[in-house]
N, C-alpha and C positions, 0 to 999 in steps of 0.2 A: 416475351412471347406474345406478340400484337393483336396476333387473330386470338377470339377465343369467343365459344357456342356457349349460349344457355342451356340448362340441364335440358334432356327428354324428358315431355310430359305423358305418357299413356293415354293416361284418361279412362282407362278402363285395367283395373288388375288382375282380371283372369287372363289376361293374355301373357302374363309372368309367372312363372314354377319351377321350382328347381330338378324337378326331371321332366323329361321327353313325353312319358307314356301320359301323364295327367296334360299337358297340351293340346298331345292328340286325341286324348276322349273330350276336352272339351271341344276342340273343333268337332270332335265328329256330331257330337251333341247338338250343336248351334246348328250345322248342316242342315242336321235332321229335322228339324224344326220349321214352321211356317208362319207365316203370318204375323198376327199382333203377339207369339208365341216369342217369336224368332228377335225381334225387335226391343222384346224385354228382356230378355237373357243376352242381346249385343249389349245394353246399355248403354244409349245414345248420348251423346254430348254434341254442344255447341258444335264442336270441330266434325264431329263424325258421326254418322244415321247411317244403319244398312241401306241407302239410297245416295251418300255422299260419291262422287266422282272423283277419284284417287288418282294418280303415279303410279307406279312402282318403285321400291326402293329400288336406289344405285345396288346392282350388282347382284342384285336380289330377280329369282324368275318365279316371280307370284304372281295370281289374279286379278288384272285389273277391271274386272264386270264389276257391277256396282254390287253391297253384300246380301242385297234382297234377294238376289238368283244368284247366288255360289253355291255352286256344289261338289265343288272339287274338293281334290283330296289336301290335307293338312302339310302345308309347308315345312320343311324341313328346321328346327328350332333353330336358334341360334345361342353362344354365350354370352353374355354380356356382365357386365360389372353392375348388380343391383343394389348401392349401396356400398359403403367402405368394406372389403374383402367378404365379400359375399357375392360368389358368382352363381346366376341361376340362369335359366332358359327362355326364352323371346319367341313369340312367334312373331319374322320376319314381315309382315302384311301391314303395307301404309294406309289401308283399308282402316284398320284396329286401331293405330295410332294417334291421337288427336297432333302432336309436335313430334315427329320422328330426329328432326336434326338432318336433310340429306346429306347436308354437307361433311357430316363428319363419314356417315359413311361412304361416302365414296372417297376417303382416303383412308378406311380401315383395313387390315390387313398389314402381315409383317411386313416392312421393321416395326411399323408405325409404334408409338406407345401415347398413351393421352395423361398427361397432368392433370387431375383433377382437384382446382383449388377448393378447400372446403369451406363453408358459410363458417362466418365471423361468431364465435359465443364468446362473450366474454367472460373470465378466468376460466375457461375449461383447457384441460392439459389434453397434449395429441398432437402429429402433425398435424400441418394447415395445407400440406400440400402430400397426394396421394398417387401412384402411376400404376396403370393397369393396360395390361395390353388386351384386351377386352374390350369394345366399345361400352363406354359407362354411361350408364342411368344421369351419373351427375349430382344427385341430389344428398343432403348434408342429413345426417340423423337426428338433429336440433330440425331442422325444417327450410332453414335458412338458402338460403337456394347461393351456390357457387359459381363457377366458369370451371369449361371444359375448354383446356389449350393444350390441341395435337403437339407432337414435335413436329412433322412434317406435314409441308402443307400439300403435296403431292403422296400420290401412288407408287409407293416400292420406296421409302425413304428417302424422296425427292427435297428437294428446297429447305430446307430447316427454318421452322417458324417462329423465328426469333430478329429482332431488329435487326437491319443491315449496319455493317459497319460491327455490330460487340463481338461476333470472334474474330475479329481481326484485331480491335480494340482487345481482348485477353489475348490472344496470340502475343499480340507485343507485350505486353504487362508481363508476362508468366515465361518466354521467351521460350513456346513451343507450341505448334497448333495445335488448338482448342474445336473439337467440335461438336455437334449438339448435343451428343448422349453423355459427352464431361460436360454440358452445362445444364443438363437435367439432373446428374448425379448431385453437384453443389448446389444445386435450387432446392432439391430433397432434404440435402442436410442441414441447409442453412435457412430456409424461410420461416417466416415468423406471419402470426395472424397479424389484422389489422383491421378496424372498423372500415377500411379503403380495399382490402384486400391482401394478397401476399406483399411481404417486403420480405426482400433479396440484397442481404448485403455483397460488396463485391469487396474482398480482400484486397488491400496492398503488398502485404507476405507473400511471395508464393510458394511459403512451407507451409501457410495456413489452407491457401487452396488448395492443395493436395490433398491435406491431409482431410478437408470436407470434400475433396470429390472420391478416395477411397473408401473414405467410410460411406457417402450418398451411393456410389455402385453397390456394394452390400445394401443398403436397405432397398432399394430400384429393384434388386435380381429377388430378395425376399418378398417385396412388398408383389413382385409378376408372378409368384412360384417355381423361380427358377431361370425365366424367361432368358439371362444375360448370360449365365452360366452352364445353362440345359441341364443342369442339376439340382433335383428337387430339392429344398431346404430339409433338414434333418437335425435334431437334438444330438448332445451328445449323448452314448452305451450309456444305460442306466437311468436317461433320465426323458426316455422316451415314453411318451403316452399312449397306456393301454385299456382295453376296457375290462374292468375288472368286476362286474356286475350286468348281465347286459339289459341294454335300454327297454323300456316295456312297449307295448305296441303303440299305446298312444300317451306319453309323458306330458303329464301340464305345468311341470315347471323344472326350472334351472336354479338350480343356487352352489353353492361354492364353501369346502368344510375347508378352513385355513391350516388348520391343524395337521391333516391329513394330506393336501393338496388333493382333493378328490374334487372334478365336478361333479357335481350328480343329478340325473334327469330323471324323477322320483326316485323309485328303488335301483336305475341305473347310476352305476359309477365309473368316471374313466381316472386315472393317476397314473402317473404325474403327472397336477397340472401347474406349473408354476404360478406363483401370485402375479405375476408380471404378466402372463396371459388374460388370466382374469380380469385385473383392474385395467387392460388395454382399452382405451377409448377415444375418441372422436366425437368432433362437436359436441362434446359433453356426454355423450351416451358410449356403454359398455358393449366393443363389439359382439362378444360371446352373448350376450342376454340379445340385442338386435337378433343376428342367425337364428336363435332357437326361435322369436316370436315372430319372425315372417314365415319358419313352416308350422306352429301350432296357434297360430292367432284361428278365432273360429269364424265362421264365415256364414253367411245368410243363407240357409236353409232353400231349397229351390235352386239354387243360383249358378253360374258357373261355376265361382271361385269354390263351391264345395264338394267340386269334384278335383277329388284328391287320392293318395295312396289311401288303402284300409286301416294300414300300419306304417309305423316309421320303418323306412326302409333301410337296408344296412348299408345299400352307398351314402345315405346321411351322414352316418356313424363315421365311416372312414373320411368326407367330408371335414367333420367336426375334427379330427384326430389330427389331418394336416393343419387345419385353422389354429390349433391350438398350438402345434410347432410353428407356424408364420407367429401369431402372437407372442411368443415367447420369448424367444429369437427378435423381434422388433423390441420386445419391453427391456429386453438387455443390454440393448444400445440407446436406451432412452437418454440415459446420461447423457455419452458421445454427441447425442445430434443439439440436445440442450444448451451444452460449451459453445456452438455456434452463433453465438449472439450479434449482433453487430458489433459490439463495442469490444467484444474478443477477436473478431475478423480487424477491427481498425478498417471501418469500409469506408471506402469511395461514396461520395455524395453525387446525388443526381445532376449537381452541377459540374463534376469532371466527363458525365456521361454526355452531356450537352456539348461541352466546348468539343469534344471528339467528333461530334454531331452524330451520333448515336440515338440521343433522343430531341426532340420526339421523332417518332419512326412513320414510316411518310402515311398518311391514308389508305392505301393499297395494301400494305401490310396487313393494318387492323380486318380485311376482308378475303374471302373464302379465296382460293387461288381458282381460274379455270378449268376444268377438269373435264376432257372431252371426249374420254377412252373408254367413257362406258355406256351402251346401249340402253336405252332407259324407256320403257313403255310408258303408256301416254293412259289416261280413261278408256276404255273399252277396247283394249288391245292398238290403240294408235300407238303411232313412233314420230318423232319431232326429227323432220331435219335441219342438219345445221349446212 
């Protein structure tokens, strides 16, 4: 996969929340404001001053006045992938953004789904490679910063963003055509970290690729919440998570009764939670303990970021209740995608990849495709033509 974006940098995190209503009070709040008032609640960076001269994102119909004189109404949020399986809300404005990425957004949208390789820790257990149909954040729980590699490098599941020449190179190997979303499914199962990055062995068997591309479809349609199959992930009768205590308004910690499988968020408790949920982690950290302390981390007094709910609100709750069936359900095939080794696949070295002429894959590749079908405002309501 040739192309591939640095994570998005914000630069400011009140412009991230996992519901709607706390976005829009903080916009409305910033609105409201004036002066030397308004400028320190933006929280200026290098990249952005309520006086920087913006874009518009691709595909995005927001404000391009500078943020000294906005006073318009709060943009419509967006989802985004904030972090390994933690989706939260965006306010869409290249105004707020110091590094938006345009490029990836203007190929987002269905089918599109984005690979995102996770920063290198060493011995920590987890995939190394994550896919969300969500535009993601990008960024590793360790700190480590990764690559974001779309599958398509067009609008509407266009061009597939992958070397020229390798599915045709597997088409013949495996003696039936291969295409992008079976080689995203076996990049899923099968990659392994690396101080370099992902490594992807490529099977000589083709009972072995199979048998990593049905099991990488199962983790792809878990790891999107359903995205492949349009059906939400689900435990089996009896061993579905419920809340059997409920959460208090504002809980300060998470921990986990082994004995009981209960999580519990002070005197709230949810069960079953399988130990396989729990101990689920990436780049070295625990995604269940991540979730809880990006909505109860405390936040500087005065500031945007502490405009927030009064109380934990109950769509967190059901939130936390699906997370912990995605977890689960991942932690049970942990096994499965482990057997995936290279040395189990018997792979193909990057010298058969060559003589094919497969790699390296031309220049052009490694960069954004042109993308010409979306109107895009300029600083102060200009339009660029082409």
């Amino acid at each position: 996969m040739p192309w591939s974006v640095a994570p998005l940098r914000f630069g400011r995190s009140w412009i991230v929340a996992p519901d709607a209503r706390t976005l829009r009070s903080r916009w409305d709040r910033l609105v409201a404001a004036e002066g030397a008032e308004r400028e320190a609640l933006f929280r200026p960076s290098r990249a952005r001053t309520p006086a920087s001269a913006v874009v518009a994102l691709p595909g995005r119909r927001t404000g391009t006045v500078r943020w000294a004189r906005e006073s318009g109404p709060c943009p419509e949020p967006v989802r985004i992938a904030c972090g390994p399986f933690d989706e939260q809300l965006l306010l869409p404005d290249h105004r707020l953004i110091d590094h938006a990425r345009p490029e990836l957004w203007r190929v987002a949208g269905e089918p599109q789904l984005f690979a995102v390789e996770q920063g290198y820790v060493p011995g920590a257990a987890g995939p190394a490679l994550l896919v969300t149909a969500a535009l993601p954040e990008g960024r590793s729980p360790g700190g480590r910063p990764g690559r974001i590699r779309p599958l398509f490098r067009r609008p509407g599941g266009l061009e597939p963003n992958l070397a020229p020449g390798l599915l045709g190179f597997l088409g013949e190997r495996y003696e039936h055509e291969v295409d992008a979303l079976e080689w995203l499914a076996w990049t899923v199962a099968a990659a392994r970290p690396s101080p370099a990055g992902c490594r992807v062995p490529i099977p000589e068997d083709p009972e072995v690729w199979a048998a990593g591309v049905a099991l990488g479809r199962d983790l792809v349609d878990l790891q999107t919440r359903g995205a492949l199959t349009g059906t939400k992930p689900r435990l089996p009768g009896g061993r579905r998570p419920y809340v059997r205590a409920a959460v208090p308004p504002r809980p300060e910690a998470m921990t986990y009764d082994a004995a009981e499988e209960a999580l519990c968020l002070d005197e709230g408790r949810i069960s079953p939670v399988p130990a396989e949920a729990w101990e689920f982690g990436v780049g070295g950290a625990r995604i269940l303990e991540q979730w809880f302390a990006h909505r109860t981390a405390p936040a500087e007094p005065g500031s945007l970021d502490a405009i927030g709910p009064a109380a934990w609100p109950q769509e967190w709750t059901s939130e936390l209740l699906d997370l912990v069936t995605v977890l689960a359900l991942l932690g049970a095939r942990e096994p499965e995608r482990a057997a995936f080794t290279p040395e189990a696949a018997g792979s193909t070295g990057r010298a058969h990849l060559r003589a094919a002429g497969v790699l390296p894959p031309p220049a052009g590749s490694r960069r954004p495709a042109s993308v010409l079908d979306h109107q895009e405002e300029g600083p102060e309501g200009q339009f660029m033509l082409l």
